[in-house]
C-alpha positions as CSV (number, residue, x, y, z in Angstrom):
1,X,-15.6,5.7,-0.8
2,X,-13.9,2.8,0.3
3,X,-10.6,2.7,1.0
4,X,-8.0,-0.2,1.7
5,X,-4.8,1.1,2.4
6,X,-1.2,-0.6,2.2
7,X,1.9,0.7,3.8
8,X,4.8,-0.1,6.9
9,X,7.0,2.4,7.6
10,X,6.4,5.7,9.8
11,X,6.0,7.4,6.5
12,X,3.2,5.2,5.5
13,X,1.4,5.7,9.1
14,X,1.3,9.7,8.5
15,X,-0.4,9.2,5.2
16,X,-2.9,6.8,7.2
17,X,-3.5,9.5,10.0
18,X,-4.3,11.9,7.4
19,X,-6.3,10.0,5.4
20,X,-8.5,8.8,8.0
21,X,-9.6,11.9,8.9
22,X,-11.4,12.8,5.3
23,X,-15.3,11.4,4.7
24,X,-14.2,8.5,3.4
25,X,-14.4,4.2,4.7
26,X,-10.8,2.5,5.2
27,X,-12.4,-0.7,5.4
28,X,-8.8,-2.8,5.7
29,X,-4.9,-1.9,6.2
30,X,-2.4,-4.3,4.8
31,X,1.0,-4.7,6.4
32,X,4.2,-6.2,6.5
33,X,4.4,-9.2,9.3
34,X,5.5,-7.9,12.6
35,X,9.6,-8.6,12.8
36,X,11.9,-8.8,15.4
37,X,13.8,-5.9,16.3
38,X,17.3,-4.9,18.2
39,X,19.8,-7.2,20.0
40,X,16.6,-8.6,22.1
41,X,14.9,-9.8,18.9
42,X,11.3,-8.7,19.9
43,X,8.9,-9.4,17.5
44,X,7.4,-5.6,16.6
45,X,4.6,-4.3,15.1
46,X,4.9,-2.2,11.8
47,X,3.9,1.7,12.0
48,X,1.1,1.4,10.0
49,X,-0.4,-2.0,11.8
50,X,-0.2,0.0,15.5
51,X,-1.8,3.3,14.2
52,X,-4.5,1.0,12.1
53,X,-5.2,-0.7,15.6
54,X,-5.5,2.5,17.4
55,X,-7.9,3.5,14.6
56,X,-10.4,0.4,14.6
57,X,-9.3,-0.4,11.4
58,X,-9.2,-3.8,10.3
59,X,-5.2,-5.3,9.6
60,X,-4.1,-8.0,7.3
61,X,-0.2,-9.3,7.3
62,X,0.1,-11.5,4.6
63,X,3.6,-12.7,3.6
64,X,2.7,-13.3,0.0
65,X,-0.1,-10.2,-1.0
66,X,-0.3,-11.9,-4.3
67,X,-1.2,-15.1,-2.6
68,X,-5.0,-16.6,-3.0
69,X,-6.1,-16.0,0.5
70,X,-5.2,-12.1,0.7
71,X,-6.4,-11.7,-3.1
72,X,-10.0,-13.2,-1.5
73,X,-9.5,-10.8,1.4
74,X,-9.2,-8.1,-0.7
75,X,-12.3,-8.8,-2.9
76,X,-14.6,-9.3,0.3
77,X,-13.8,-5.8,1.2
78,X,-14.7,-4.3,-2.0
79,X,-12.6,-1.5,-2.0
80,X,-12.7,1.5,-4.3
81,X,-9.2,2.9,-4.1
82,X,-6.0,1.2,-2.7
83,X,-3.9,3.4,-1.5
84,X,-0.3,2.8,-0.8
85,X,2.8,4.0,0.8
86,X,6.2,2.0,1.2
87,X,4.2,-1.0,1.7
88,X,7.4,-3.4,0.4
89,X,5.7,-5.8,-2.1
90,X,4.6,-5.9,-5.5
91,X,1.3,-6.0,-6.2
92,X,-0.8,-8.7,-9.3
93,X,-2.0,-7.2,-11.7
94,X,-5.3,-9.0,-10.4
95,X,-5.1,-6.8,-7.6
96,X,-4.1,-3.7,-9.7
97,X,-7.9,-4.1,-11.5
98,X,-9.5,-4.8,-8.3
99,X,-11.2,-1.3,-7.6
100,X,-12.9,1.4,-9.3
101,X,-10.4,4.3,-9.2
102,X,-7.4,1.4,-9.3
103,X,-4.4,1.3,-6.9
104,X,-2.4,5.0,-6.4
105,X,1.1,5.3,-4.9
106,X,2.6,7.8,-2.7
107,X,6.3,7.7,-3.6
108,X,9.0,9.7,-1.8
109,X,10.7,11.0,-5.2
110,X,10.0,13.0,-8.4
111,X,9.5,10.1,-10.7
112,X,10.8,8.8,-13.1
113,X,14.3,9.7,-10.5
114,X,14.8,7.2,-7.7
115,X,12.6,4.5,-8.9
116,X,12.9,1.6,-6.1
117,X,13.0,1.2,-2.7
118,X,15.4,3.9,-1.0
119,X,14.8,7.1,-2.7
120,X,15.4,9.0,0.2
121,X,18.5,8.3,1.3
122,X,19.7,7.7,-2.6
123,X,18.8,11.7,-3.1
124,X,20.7,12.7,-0.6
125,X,24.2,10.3,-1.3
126,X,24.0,11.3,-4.8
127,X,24.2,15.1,-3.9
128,X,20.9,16.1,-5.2
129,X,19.6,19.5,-4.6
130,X,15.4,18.8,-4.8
131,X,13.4,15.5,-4.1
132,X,9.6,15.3,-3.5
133,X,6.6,13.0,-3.6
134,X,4.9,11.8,-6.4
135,X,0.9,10.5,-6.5
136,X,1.5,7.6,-9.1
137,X,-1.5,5.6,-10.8
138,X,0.0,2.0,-10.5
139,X,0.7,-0.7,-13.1
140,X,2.7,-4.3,-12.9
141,X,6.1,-2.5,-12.9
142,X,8.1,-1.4,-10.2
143,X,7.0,2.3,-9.5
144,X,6.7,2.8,-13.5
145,X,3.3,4.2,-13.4
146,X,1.5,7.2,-14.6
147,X,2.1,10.1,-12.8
148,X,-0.8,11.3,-11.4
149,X,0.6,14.6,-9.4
150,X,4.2,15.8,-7.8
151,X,4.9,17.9,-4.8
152,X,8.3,19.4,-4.6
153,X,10.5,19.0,-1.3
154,X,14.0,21.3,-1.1
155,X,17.1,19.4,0.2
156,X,19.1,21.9,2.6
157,X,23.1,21.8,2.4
158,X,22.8,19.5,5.7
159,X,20.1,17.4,5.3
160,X,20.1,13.7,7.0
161,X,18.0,11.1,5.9
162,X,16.5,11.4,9.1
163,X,14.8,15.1,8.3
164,X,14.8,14.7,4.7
165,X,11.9,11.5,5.7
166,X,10.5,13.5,8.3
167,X,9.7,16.5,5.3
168,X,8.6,14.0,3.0
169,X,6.4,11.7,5.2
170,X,4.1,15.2,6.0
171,X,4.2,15.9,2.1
172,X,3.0,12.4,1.3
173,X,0.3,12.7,3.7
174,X,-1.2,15.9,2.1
175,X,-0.7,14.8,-1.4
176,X,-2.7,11.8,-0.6
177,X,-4.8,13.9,0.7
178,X,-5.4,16.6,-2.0
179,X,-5.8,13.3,-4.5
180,X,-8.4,11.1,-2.4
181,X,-10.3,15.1,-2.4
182,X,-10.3,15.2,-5.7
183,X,-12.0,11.5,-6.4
184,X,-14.4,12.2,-3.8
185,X,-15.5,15.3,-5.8
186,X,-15.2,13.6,-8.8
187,X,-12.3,15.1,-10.8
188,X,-10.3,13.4,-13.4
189,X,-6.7,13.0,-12.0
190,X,-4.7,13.6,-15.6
191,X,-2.3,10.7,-15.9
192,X,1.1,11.6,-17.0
193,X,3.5,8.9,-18.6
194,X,6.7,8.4,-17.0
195,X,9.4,9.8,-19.7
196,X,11.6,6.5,-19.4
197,X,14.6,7.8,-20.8
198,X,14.6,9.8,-17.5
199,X,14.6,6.7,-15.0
200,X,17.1,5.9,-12.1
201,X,16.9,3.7,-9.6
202,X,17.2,3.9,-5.7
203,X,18.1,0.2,-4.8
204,X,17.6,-1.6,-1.1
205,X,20.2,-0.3,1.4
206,X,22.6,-3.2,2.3
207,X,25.1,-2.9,4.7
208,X,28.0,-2.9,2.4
209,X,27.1,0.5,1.5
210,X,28.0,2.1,4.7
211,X,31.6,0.9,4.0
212,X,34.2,4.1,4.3
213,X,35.9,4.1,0.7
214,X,38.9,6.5,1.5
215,X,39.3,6.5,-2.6
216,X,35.9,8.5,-2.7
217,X,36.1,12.6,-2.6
218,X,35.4,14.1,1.0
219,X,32.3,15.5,-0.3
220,X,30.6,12.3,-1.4
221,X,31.3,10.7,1.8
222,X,30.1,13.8,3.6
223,X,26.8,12.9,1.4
224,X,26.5,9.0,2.5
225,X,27.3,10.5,6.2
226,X,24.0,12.1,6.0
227,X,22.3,9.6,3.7
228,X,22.9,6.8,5.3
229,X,23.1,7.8,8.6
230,X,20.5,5.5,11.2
231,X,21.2,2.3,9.0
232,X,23.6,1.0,7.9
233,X,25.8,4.3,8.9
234,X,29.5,4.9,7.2
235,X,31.7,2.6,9.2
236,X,35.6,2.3,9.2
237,X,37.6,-0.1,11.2
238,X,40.3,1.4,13.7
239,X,42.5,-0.8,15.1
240,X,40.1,-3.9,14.0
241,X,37.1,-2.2,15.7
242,X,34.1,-0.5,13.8
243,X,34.6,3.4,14.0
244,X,30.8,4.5,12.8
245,X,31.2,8.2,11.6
246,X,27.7,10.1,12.4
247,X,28.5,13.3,11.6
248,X,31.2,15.0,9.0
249,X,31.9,17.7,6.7
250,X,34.5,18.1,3.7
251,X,37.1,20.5,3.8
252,X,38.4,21.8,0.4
253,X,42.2,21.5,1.6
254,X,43.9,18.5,0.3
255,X,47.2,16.5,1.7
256,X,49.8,14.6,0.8
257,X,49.5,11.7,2.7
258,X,47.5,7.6,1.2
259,X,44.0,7.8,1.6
260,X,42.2,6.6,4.8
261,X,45.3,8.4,6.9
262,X,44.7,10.3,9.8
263,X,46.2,13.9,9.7
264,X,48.8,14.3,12.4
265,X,47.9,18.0,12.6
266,X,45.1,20.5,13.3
267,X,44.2,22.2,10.1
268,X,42.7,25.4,11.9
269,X,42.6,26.6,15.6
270,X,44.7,25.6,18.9
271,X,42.6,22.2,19.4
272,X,43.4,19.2,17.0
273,X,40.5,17.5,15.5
274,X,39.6,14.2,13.7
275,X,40.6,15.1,10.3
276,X,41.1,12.0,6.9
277,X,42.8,12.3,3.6
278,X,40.6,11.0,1.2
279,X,40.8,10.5,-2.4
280,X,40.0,14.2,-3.3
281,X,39.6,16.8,-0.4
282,X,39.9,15.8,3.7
283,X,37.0,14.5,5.7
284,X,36.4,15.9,9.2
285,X,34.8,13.8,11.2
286,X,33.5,15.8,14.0
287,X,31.3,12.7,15.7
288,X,31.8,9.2,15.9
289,X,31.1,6.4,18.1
290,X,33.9,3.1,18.5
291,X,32.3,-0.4,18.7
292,X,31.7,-0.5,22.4
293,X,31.7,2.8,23.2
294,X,29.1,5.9,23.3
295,X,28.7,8.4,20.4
296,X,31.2,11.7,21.5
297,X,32.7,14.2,19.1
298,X,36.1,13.9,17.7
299,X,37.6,16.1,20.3
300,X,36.9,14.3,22.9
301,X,37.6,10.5,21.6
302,X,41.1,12.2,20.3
303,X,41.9,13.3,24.3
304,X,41.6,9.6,24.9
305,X,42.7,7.9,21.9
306,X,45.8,9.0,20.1
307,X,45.5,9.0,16.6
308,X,49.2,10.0,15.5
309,X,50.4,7.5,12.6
310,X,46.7,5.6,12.4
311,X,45.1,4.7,9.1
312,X,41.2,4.2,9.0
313,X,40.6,0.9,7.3
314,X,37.8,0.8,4.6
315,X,34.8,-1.4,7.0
């Protein structure tokens, strides 16, 4: 079987590892263009385009996939599967029709929940309990496809986008696995509609979203703590500096002070700690990092920063 495959993230790379090592021909990998990355701006390689290199496998960065030149690419090399993985464009429907077994989809939620391009770190904001990875048969919408098979990932009580990808990447790699398997031994994958009244959507991260709304409940920005934690982070601004909070948890007592205050007293023990009234419940954040400083728990930043009076502003 010939395979071209189509992914960028670290996600996408461990379904190429695993793939690769099955009988089967991955005759092309299609990337995003290498970007610059961090304060030096150096232009990076994707994931998938280093691990492809490392492989001998053939890459292509197109910026438009739908573009004449990597549609011709595409029919030179014949392929009988594309296989994707958070490759981060839409595919023609010319190129949907190109091979034999059509384009499949590894996508890091139980569809049709968490449609779109951040399902992981949607999951985990919007307090769910269970995400997982579904095999989807592809068609011209955005992730709207037939389901073709769904393995179920458990989200624990403190789960980070960070772990939560690292679980899902390694069941995204054996799903892909158990379908590619399956075609080579020539059983029908049963395609399963999408029940549309079912849908929601996991838009793009922007940085906006890591904005501290005091308003919210402790608990939900506990949740976008976790979920967005990496990039963009939940930010505040102390003082007129960016406070990024990296690691919280609610407490179910509630005060009387506006939200976004800072707590002049310690709610438990002989040591005072960073604690926020929010709009329902109190926030502890129990590690943070100040623009221009290094990450240290709230301890430690209160020994040298006196907090008495302050209000966090939303970022």
């Amino acid at each position: 079987m010939r395979i071209v495959y189509m992914g960028t993230p670290e996600i996408a790379a461990r379904v190429l590892q695993s793939v690769s090592r099955l009988p089967v021909e991955i005759v092309g990998a299609f990337t995003q263009p290498d970007k610059p990355v961090g304060r030096g701006r150096v232009l990076t390689k994707p994931p998938v385009k280093v691990l492809a290199e490392q492989l001998g496998i053939p890459v292509f960065q197109p910026k438009r996939v739908k573009g004449a030149k990597a549609m011709e690419t595409l029919r030179q090399l014949k392929p009988d599967l594309i296989l994707v993985t958070a490759y981060g464009q839409l595919l023609s429907q010319a190129i949907l029709e190109l091979p034999a077994f059509g384009c499949i989809n590894m996508h890091a939620s139980l569809l049709p929940k968490y449609r779109g391009a951040a399902p992981i770190q949607w999951a985990i904001v919007r307090g769910e309990t269970e995400t997982g990875v579904t095999a989807m048969q592809m068609d011209i919408g955005m992730d709207t496809g037939d389901m073709l098979r769904k393995v179920k990932v458990p989200i624990a009580p403190q789960e980070t986008a960070n772990s939560l990808y690292e679980k899902l990447a390694d069941a995204a790699a054996a799903l892909a696995c158990e379908v590619v398997k399956d075609l080579l031994q020539g059983k029908p994958l049963v395609r399963t509609p999408q029940p549309e009244a079912q849908a929601t959507y996991a838009p793009i991260i922007q940085k906006e979203d890591g904005k501290a709304d005091w308003q919210m409940s402790a608990e939900q920005l506990e949740r976008r703590v976790r979920g967005l934690c990496g990039w963009p982070g939940v930010y505040a601004l102390l003082d007129g500096k960016k406070l990024t909070i990296l690691e919280a948890a609610a407490l179910p007592e509630n005060g009387s002070k506006a939200p976004g205050t800072v707590l002049e007293d310690a709610l438990e023990g002989k040591h005072p700690h960073l604690y926020v009234q929010t709009g329902n419940g109190i926030l502890w954040i129990k590690r943070l990092q100040l623009q221009g400083k290094k990450a240290m728990d709230d301890e430690a930043f209160l020994r040298g920063n006196p907090m008495k009076g302050k209000t966090l502003c939303s970022g």
